[in-house]
C-alpha positions as CSV (number, residue, x, y, z in Angstrom):
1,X,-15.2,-91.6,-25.9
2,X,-18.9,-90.8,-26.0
3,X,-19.1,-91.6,-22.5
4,X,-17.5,-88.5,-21.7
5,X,-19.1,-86.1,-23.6
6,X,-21.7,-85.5,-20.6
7,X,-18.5,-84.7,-17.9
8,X,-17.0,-82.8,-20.6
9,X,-20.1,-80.6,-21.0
10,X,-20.5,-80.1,-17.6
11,X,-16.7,-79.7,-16.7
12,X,-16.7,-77.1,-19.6
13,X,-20.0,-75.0,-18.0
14,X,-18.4,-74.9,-14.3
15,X,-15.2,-74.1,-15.9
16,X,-16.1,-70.9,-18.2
17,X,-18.2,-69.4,-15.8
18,X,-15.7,-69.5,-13.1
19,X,-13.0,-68.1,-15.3
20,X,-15.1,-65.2,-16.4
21,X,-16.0,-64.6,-13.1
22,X,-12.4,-64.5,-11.8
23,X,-11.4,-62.5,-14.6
24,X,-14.4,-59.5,-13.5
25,X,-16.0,-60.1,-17.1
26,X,-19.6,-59.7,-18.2
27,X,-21.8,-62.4,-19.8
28,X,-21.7,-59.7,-22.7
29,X,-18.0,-59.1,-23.1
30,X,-17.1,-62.7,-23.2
31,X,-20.2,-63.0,-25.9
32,X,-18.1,-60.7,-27.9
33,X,-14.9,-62.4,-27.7
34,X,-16.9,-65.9,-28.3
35,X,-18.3,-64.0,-31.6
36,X,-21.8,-64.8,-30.1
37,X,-24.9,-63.1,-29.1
38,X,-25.0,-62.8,-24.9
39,X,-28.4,-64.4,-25.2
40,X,-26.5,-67.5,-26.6
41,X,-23.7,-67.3,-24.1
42,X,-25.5,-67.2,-21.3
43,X,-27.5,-70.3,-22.3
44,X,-24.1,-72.0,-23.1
45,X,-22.9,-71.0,-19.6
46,X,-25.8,-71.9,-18.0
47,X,-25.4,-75.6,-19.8
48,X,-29.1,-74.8,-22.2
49,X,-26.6,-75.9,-25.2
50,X,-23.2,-77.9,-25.3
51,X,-19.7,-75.9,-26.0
52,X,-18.5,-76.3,-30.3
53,X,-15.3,-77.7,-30.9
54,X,-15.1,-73.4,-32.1
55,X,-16.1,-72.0,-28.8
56,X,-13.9,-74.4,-27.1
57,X,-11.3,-73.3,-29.3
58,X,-11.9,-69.6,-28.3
59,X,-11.9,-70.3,-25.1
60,X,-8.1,-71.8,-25.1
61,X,-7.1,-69.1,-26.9
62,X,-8.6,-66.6,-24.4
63,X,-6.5,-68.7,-21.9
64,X,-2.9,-68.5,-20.9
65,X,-0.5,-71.7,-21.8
66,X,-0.3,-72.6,-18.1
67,X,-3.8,-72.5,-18.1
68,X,-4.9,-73.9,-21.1
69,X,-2.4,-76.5,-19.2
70,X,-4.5,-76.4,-16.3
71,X,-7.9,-76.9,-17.7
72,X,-6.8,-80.2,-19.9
73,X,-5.2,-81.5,-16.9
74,X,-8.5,-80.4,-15.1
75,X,-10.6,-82.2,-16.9
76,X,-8.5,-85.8,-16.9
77,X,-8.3,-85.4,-13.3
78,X,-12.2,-85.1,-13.6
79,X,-12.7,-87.6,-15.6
80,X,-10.8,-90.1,-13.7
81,X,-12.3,-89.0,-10.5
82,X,-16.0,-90.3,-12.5
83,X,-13.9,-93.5,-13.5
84,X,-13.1,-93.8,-9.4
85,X,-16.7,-93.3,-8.4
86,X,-18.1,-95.4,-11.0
87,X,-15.4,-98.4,-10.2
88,X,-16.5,-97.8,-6.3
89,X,-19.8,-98.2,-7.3
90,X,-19.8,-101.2,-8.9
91,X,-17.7,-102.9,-6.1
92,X,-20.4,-101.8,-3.9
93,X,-22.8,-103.6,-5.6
94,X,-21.1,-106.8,-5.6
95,X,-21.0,-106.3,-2.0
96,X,-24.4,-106.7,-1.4
C-alpha cells in the first residue's frame, strides 16, 4: 500500500482544488470548513504538505454520496491507470 501514497497525494491535490473551484469557493472559505488557517490550505492545495486522514475526512463529508462515490472510484481508476503504465513500461523494457 505505500506505493500509493504518492498517487494518492497527488490525486487528492488535483481533486480538492478542482472541486472548490467548481463549487465558486475561496481558498479561505474552504480553510474554514477544513478547520484550518488559508495559509495551511493553500499549501495543502498546492501539494507543500500531504492531506490527514482528518482533512480527508472533511472533505467526504463536504461531498455528496454520489460523489464521495465518484472520487473513491476516481482514484482506483487512477491507480490502475499507474498500474497500466508501469506494466507497459516494463514490457518495453524487455523489448529492447
Amino acid at each position: 500500500m505505500r506505493q500509493f501514497r504518492d498517487e494518492l497525494r497527488s490525486y487528492l491535490h488535483g481533486l480538492i482544488a478542482a472541486e472548490r473551484k467548481e463549487l465558486h469557493l475561496t481558498q479561505e472559505q474552504m480553510a474554514d470548513y477544513f478547520h484550518m488557517n488559508p495559509r495551511s490550505y493553500s499549501d495543502l492545495e498546492h501539494g507543500k504538505y500531504a492531506f490527514s486522514g482528518v482533512s480527508v475526512m472533511f472533505f467526504l463529508a463536504y461531498l455528496s454520496n454520489d460523489d464521495i462515490i465518484r472520487v473513491v472510484r476516481g482514484f482506483y481508476l487512477y491507480i490502475l491507470d499507474v498500474l497500466e503504465g508501469e506494466n507497459a513500461e516494463g514490457e518495453n523494457g524487455h523489448d529492447s
